[in-house]
C-alpha distance (Angstrom), angle and dihedral (degrees) to the residues before:
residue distance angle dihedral
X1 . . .
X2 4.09 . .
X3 3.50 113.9 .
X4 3.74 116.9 -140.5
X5 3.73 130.2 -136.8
X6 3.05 118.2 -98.9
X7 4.04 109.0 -164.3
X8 3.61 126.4 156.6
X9 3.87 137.1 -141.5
X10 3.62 88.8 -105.8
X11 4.17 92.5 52.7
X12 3.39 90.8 40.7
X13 4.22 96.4 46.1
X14 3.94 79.9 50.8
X15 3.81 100.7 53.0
X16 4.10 81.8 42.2
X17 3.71 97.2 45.8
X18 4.39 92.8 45.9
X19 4.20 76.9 57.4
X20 3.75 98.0 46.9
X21 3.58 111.6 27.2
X22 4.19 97.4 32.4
X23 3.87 83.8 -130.7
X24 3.74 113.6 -178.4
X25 4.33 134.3 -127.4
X26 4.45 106.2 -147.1
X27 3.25 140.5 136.4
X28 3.65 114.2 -81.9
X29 3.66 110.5 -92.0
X30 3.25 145.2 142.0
X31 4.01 111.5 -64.0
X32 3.52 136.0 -121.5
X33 3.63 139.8 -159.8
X34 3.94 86.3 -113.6
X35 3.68 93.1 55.5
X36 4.19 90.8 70.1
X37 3.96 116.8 76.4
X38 3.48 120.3 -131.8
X39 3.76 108.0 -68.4
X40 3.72 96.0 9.3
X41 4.02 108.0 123.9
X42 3.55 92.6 -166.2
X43 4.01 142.0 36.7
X44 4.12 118.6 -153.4
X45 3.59 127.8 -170.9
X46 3.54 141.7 178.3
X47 4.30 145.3 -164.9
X48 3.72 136.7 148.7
X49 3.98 124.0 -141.3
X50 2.84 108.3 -107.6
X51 3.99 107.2 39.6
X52 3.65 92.0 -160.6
X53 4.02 135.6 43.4
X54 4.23 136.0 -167.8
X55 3.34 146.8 -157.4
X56 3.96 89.7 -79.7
X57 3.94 93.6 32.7
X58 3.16 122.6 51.4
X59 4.12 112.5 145.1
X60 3.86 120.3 90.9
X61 3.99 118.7 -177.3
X62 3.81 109.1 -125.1
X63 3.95 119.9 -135.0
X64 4.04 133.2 167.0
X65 3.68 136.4 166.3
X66 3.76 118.6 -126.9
X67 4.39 105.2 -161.6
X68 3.54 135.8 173.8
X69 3.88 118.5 -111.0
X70 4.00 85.1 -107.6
X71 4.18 83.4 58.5
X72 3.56 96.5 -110.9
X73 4.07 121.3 138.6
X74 4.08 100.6 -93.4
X75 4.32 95.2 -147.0
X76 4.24 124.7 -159.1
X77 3.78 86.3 27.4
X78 4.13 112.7 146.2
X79 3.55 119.6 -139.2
X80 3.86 123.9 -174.6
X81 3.99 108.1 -144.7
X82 3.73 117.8 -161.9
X83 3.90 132.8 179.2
X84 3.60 117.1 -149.2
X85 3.68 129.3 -156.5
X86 3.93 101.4 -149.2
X87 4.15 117.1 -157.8
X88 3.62 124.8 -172.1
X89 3.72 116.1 -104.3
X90 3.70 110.0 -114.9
X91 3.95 105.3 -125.8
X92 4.10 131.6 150.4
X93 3.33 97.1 162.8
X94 3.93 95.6 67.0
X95 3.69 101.1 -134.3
X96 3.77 120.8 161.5
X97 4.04 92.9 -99.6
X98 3.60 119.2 137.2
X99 3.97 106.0 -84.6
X100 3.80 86.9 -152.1
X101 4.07 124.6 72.1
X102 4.24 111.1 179.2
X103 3.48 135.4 -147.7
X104 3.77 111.0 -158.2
X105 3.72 129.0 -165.6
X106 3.79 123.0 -168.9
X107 3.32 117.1 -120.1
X108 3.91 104.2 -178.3
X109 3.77 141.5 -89.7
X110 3.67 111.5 -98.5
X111 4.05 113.2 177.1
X112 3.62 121.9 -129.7
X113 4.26 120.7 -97.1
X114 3.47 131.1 -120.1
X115 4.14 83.3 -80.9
X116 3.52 98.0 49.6
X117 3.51 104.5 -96.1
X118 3.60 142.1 126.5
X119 4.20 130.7 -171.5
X120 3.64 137.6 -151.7
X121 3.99 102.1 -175.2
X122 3.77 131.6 -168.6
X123 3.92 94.5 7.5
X124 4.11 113.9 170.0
X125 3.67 102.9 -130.7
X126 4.03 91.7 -154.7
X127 3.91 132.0 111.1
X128 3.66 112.2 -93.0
X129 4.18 110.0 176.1
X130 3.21 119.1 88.4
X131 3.62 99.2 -119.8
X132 4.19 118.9 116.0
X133 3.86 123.6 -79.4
X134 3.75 89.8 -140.4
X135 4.12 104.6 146.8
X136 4.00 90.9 -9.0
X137 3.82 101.1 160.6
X138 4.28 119.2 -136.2
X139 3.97 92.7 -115.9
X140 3.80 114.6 90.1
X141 3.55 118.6 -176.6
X142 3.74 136.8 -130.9
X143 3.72 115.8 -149.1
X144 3.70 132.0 -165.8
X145 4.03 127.6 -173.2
X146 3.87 133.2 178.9
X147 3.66 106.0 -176.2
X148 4.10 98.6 -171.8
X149 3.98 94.1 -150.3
X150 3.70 91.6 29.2
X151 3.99 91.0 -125.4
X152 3.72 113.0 121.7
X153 3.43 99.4 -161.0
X154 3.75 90.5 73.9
X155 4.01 107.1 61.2
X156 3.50 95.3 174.2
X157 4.23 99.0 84.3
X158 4.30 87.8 41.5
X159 3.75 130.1 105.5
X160 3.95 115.3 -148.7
X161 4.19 127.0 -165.7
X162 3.49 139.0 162.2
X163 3.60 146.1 173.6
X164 3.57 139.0 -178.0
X165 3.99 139.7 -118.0
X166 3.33 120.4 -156.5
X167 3.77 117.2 -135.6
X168 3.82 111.9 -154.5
X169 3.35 110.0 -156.0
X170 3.60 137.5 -168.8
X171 3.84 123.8 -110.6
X172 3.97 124.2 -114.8
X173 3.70 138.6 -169.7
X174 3.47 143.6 -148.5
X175 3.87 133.5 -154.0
X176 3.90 129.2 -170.7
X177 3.76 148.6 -177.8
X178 4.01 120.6 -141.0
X179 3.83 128.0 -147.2
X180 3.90 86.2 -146.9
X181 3.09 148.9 2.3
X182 3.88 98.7 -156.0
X183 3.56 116.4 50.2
X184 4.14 137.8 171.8
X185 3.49 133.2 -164.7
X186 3.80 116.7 -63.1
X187 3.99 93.2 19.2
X188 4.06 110.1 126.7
X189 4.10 105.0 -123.1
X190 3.86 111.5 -157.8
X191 3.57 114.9 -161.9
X192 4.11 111.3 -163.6
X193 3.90 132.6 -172.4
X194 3.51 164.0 82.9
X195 3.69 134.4 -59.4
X196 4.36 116.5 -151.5
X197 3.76 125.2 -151.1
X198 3.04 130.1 -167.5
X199 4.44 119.0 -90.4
X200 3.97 111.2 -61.6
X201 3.95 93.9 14.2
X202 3.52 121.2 113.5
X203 3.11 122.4 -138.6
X204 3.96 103.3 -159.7
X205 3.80 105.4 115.4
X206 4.01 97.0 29.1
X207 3.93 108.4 140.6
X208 3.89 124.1 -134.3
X209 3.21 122.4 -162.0
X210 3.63 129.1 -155.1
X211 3.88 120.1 -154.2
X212 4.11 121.7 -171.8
X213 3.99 102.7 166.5
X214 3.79 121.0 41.4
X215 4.31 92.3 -134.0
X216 3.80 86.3 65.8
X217 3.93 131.0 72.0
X218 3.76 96.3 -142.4
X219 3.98 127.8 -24.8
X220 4.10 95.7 -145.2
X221 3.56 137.6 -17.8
X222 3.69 149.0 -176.9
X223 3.79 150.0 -164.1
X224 3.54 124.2 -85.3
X225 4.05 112.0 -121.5
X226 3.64 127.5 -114.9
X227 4.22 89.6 -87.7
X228 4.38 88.9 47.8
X229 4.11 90.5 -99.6
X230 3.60 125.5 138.2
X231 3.68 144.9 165.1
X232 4.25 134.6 -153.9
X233 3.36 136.3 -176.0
X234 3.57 123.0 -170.7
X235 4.01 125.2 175.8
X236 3.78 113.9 -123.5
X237 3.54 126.3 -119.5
X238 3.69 129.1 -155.7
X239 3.85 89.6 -103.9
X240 3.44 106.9 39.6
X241 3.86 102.9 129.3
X242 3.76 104.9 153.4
X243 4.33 119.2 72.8
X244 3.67 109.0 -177.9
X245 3.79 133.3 152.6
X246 4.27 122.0 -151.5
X247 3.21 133.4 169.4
X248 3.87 135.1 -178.5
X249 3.78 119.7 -154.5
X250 3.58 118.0 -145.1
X251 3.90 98.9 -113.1
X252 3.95 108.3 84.0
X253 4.37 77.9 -152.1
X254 3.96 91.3 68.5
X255 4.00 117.6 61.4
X256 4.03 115.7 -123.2
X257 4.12 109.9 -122.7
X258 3.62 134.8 -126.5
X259 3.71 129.1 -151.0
X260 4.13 130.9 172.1
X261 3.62 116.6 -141.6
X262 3.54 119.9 -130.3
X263 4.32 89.6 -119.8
X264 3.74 127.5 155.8
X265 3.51 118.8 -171.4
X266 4.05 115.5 -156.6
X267 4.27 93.5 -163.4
X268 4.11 81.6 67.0
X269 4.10 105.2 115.3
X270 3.94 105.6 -121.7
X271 3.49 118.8 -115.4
């Protein structure tokens, strides 16, 4: 199964708006008439405190600075803040696609103060759809837009910055049992086991993933049980050549696992 992008207009007005507008990603800070490129009237940045969250911490408080080009604080501004839970695009055919594919989550629109600067406090940096963490990657982003006329469709008068959190996540493991070792096409392969989180997680709703030929993501897949077991079964088909267990727990703070299967299958041509 191919997972599709799923951008939005904000994302995409950002990547557009770092091309057009030359807007810059730093640390809050104090700004100077050097931090504005030529034409820009404004300058907007954006960081949280702290850069980095864990398993057992996971808020940040969000801050920026919106300035004039002259450096001075730029007051009653509105900036839309995002955080985006980015997933790698699955892709083995290596065509120029985007690897990336966001999830974004609002987080609000608070105006800037009398010095310029706008907060976000206390927000969870976690995943919170209910869509699968399959190949979600540990850096979440932080996004921050000023569109001056508040129309999207015209990049050139908006103000883009990001910055990333890294999630540290916790490792996990996954062990399984075979019903042979040398298969041919038609022959049902079952695939048993148990997934492992880490102390404290459970592991009851954990998806595995089962992958026979390397042009698909997976080729079925289940649910791990309330004790982390699971079992697959998957007919074989006379070019099945790839045997390769996944699985992707449902914290975004504990890293899915990956295992190859020690699988021949006889109906492969001989080179």
């Amino acid at each position: 199964m191919t997972r599709k992008p799923l951008p939005t207009r904000l994302a995409a007005t950002g990547a557009l708006l770092l091309l057009t507008t030359g807007a810059l990603s730093a640390p809050a800070a104090s700004a100077t008439p050097s931090d504005a490129s030529p034409g820009d009237a404004y300058v907007l940045k954006v960081t949280t405190d702290p850069t980095a969250t864990s398993h057992d911490n996971r808020h940040v408080d969000v801050t920026g600075t919106v300035t004039k080009a002259d450096g001075t604080p730029a007051p009653n501004i509105p900036v839309t803040v995002q955080e985006v839970v980015r997933f790698t695009t699955w892709n083995p055919w290596g065509d120029p696609i985007d690897p990336t594919y966001y999830e974004p989550r609002d987080l609000g629109t608070p105006v800037t103060d009398a010095n310029g600067r706008f907060t976000v406090p206390d927000v969870a940096i976690d995943h919170t759809s209910g869509s699968s963490l399959l190949n979600v990657q540990q850096g979440v982003e932080i996004t921050a837009l000023y569109d001056v006329d508040g129309d999207l469709d015209t990049p050139q008068d908006g103000y883009y910055a990001d910055t990333t959190v890294n999630a540290n996540a916790r490792t996990s493991s996954v062990s399984y049992r075979v019903s042979k070792k040398k298969v041919k096409s038609g022959d049902i392969l079952t695939v048993t086991g148990r997934v492992t989180l880490p102390k404290g997680v459970q592991p009851a709703g954990t998806e595995v993933f089962l992958q026979t030929y390397w042009e698909q993501e997976y080729d079925v897949r289940t649910i791990a049980t309330y004790d982390g077991s699971f079992a697959l079964s998957v007919r074989v088909t006379g070019y099945d050549d790839t045997f390769t267990l996944r699985t992707a727990p449902r914290d975004m703070y504990v890293t899915g696992a990956r295992q190859a299967l020690p699988i021949t299958n006889t109906s492969l041509p001989r080179g």
